[in-house]
N, C-alpha and C positions, 0 to 999 in steps of 0.2 A: 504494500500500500504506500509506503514512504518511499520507494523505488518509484512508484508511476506518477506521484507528487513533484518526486525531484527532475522527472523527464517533460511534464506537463510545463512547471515554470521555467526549466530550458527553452523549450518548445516556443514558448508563450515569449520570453525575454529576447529569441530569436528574430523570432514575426514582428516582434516592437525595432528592435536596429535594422532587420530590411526596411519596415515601412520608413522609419527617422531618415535613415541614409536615403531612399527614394527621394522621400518629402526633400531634403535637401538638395539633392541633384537638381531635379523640378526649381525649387525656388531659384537656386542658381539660375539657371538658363533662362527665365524668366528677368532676373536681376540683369543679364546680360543683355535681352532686346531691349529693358527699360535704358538699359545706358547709353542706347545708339547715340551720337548727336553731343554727348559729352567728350571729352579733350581724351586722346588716347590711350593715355597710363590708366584712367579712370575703365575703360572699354578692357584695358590689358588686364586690369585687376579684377573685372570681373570672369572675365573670358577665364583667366586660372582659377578662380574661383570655383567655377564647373570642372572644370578638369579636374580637381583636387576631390570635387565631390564626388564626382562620375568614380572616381580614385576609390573613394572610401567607400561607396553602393557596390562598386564590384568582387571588394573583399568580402564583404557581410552578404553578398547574395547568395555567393556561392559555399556559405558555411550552412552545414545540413546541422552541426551539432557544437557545443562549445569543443571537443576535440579539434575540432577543424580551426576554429580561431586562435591563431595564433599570436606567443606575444608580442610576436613581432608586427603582428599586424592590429595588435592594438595599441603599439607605442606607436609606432608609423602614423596612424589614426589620429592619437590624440595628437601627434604633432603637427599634421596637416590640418586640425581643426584648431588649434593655436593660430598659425598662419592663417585661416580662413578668417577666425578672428580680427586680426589683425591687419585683414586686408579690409573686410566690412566696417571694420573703425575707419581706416583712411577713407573710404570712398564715402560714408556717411558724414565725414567730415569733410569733403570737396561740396558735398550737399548741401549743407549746414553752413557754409562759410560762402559759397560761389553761388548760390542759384536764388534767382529773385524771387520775392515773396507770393507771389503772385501763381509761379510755377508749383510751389509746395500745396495750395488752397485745391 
């Protein structure tokens, strides 16, 4: 019983990081048509933005069970989600500082 419990919220916490990572490739790519029209590095930050996401959806998709995840692929992970971080601060910050009030309404 406590064997099919522990297989169940594997299961469960598996289904949750495909859908997250999905959910995040999508926003990306999204984030990327929104920034047509902005200044290049802005376009470049997001453009790797997906790439990085597309990155981390392809590790989590293809893991059938926590075996399969590896640590390497969950340090890799968090540290492209660092960087993801990090690029969403800059580019909400060209946002916040460059773009007329009027565009943000």
């Amino acid at each position: 019983d406590e064997s099919h419990c522990a297989e169940h919220i594997e299961s469960r916490t598996l289904a949750i990081a495909h859908s997250l990572t999905q959910q995040l490739q999508t926003t990306c790519h999204t984030l990327l048509s929104s920034v047509q029209g902005l200044p290049q590095n802005i376009q470049d930050q997001a453009s790797h933005l997906g790439v990085m996401a597309g990155d981390i959806y392809s590790g989590f998709r293809s893991a059938a069970s926590f075996k399969e995840v590896s640590d390497s692929l969950l340090s890799s992970s968090k540290g492209q989600l660092q960087k993801m971080k990090e690029s969403l601060d800059d580019v909400m910050d060209y946002l916040v500082n460059n773009t007329p009030l009027n565009w943000l309404v």
